[in-house]
C-alpha positions in Angstrom: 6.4 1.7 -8.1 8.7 -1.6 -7.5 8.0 -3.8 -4.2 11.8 -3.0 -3.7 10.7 0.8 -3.5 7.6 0.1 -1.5 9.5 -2.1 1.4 12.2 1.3 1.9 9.1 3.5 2.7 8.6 4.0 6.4 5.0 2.8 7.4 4.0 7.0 7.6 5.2 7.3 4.0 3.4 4.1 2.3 0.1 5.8 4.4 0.4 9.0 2.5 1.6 6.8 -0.5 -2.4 5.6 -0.5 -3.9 8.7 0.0 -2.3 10.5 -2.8 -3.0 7.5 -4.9 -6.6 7.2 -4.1 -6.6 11.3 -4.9 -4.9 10.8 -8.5 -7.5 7.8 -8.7 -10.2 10.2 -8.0 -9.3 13.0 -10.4 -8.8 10.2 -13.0 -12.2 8.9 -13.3 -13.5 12.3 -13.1 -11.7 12.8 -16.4 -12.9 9.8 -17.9 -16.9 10.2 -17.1 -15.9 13.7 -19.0 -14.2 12.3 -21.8 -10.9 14.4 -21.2 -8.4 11.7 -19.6 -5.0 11.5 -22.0 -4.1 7.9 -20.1 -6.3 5.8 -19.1 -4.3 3.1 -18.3 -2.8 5.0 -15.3 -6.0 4.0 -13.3 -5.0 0.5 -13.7 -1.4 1.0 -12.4 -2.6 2.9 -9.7 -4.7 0.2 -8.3 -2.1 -2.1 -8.5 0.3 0.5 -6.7 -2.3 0.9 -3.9 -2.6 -2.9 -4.2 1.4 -3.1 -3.3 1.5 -0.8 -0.7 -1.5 -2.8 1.3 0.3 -6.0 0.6 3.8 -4.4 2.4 1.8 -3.1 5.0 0.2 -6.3 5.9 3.0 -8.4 5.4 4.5 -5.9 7.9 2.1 -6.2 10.6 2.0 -10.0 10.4 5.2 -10.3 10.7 5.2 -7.9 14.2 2.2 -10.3 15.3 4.1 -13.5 14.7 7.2 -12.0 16.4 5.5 -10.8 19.4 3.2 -14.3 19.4 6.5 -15.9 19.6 8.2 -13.4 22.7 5.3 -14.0 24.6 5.5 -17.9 24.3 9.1 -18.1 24.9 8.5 -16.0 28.0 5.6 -17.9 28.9 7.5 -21.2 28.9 10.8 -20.0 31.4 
């Protein structure tokens, strides 16, 4: 999954994004402690998935912080 795909998910979908991800992540290792996973390397781009998702959501809510840091100065300075 692309950081381009990532930022066109609403905030509901990159939450249910992680969840299924963390499932698949789940069922993975599972396989792999019984010696019946075909690719393991999918764990490793699953982390990173869940690690883009994260980073988009928290880029998102600093960016509403920052925003309303700077409404409330402006209004406090009128």
């Amino acid at each position: 999954m692309k950081v381009e795909e990532v930022r066109g998910l609403s905030e509901k979908e990159r939450e249910e994004k992680i969840v299924d991800f963390s499932q698949e992540i789940f069922n993975l290792r599972f396989q792999l402690a019984t010696g019946k996973i075909e690719n393991p390397s999918r764990l490793r781009g699953l982390r990173r998935d869940i690690a883009r998702l994260k980073t988009v959501q928290r880029e998102n809510r600093t960016s509403d912080e920052s925003s309303l840091k700077q409404e409330n100065k402006a209004s406090s300075d009128k």
